[in-house]
KOLNU-173021 format. One line per 8 residues: number of its first residue (from 1); their letters; for each residue x, y, z of N, C-alpha, C. Coordinates in nm, 2 decimals. Layout:
KOLNU-173021
NUM = A = X,Y,Z,X,Y,Z,X,Y,Z  ...
***
This chain:
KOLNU-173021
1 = XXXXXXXX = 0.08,-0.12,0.00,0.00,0.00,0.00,0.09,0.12,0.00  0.05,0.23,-0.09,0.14,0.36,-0.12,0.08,0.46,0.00  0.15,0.52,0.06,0.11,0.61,0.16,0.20,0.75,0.13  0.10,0.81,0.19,0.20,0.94,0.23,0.27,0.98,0.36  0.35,1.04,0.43,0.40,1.03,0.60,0.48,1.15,0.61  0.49,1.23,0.69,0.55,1.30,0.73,0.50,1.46,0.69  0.37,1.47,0.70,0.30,1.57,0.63,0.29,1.68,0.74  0.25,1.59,0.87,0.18,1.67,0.94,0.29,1.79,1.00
9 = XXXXXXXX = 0.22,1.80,1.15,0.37,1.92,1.25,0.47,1.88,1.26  0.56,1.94,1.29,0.67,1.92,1.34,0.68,1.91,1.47  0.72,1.85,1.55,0.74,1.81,1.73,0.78,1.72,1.77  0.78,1.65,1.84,0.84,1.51,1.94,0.70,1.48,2.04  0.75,1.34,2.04,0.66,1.24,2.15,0.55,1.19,2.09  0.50,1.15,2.00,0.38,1.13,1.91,0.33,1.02,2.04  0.25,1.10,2.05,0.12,0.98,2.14,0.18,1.00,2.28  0.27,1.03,2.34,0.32,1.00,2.42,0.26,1.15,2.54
17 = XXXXXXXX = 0.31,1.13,2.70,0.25,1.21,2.75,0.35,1.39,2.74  0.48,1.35,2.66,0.55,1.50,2.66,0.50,1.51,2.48  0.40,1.49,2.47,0.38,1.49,2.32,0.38,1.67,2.26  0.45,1.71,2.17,0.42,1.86,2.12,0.46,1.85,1.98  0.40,2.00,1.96,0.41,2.06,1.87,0.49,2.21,1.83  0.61,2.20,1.73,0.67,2.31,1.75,0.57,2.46,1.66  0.46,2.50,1.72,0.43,2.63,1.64,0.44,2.75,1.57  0.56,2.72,1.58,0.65,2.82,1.45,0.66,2.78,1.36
25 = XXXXXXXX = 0.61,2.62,1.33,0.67,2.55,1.18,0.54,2.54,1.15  0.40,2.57,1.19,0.29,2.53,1.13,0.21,2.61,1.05  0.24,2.74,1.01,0.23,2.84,0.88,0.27,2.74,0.72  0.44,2.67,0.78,0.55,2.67,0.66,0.47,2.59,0.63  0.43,2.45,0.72,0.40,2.33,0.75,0.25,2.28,0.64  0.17,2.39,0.68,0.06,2.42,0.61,0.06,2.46,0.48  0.13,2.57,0.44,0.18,2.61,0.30,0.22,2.50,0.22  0.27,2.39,0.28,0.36,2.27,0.18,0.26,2.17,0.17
33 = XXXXXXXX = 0.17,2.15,0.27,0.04,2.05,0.22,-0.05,2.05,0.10  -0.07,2.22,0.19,-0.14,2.31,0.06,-0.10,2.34,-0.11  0.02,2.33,-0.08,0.10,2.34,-0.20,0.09,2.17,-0.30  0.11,2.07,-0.20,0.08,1.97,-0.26,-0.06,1.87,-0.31  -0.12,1.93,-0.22,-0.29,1.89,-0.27,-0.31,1.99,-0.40  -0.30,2.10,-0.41,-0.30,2.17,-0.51,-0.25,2.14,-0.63  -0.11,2.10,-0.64,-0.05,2.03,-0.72,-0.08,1.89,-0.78  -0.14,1.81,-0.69,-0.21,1.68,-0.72,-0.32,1.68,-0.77
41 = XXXXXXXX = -0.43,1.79,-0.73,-0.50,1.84,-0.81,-0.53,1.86,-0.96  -0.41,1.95,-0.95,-0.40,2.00,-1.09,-0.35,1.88,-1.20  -0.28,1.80,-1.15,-0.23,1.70,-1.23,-0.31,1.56,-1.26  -0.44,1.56,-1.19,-0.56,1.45,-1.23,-0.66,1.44,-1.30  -0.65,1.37,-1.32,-0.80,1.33,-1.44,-0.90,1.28,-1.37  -0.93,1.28,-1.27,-1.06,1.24,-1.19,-1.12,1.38,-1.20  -1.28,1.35,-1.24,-1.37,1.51,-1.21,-1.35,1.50,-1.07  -1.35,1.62,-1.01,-1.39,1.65,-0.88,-1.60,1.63,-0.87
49 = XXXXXXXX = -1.60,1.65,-0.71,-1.73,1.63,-0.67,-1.76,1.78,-0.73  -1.73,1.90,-0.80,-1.79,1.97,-0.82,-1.82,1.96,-0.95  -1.81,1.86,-1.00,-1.83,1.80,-1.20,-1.96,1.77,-1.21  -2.03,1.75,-1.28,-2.16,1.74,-1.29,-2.16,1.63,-1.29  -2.07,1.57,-1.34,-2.05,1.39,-1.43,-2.00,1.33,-1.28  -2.00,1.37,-1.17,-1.94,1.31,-1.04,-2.03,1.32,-0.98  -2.05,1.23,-0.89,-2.17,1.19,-0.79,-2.06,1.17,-0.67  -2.09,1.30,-0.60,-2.04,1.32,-0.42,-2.01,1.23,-0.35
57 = XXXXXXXX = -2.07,1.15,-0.36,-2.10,0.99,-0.25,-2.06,0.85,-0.35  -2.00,0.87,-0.48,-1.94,0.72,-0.52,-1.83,0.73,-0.49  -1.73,0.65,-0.47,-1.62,0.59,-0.43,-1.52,0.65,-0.55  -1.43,0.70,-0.55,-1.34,0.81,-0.63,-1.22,0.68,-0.70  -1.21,0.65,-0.78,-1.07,0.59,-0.81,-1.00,0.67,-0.91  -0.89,0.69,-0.86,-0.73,0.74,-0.86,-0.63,0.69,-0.88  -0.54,0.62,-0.98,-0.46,0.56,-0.97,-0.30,0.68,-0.93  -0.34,0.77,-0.98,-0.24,0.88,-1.01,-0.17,0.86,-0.82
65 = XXXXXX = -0.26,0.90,-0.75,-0.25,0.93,-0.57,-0.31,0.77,-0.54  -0.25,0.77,-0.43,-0.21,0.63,-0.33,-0.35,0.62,-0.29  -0.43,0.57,-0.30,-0.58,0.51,-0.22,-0.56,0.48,-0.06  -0.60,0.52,0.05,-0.59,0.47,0.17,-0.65,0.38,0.19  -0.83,0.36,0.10,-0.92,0.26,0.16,-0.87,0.17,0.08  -0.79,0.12,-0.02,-0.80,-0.01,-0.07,-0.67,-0.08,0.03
***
């Protein structure tokens, strides 16, 4: 299975009870997500749910981007 990782904050302790987050990196952090959904976007052939020819509630296949539910 293709995944993505390392998207989210930046911090230490994941799950744990000193768990944080550094928030000074979560502007950059955000910008680069944003930048990449955008970019994934632009580079697919799936209509979006705002296509007329797309129905909101069917199941989306993508081969372009990694599927999480298969």
């Amino acid at each position: 299975m293709q995944v993505l990782d390392g998207l989210g904050s930046v911090g230490d302790g994941a799950h744990a009870r000193h768990e944080h987050i550094e928030t000074n990196t979560l502007v950059q952090r955000t910008a680069l997500l944003a930048g990449l959904l955008t970019d994934l976007a632009a580079h697919s052939d799936t209509p979006t749910i705002d296509s007329p020819e797309q129905d909101a509630f069917a199941p989306v296949k993508n081969e372009g981007v990694a599927n999480m539910w298969t």
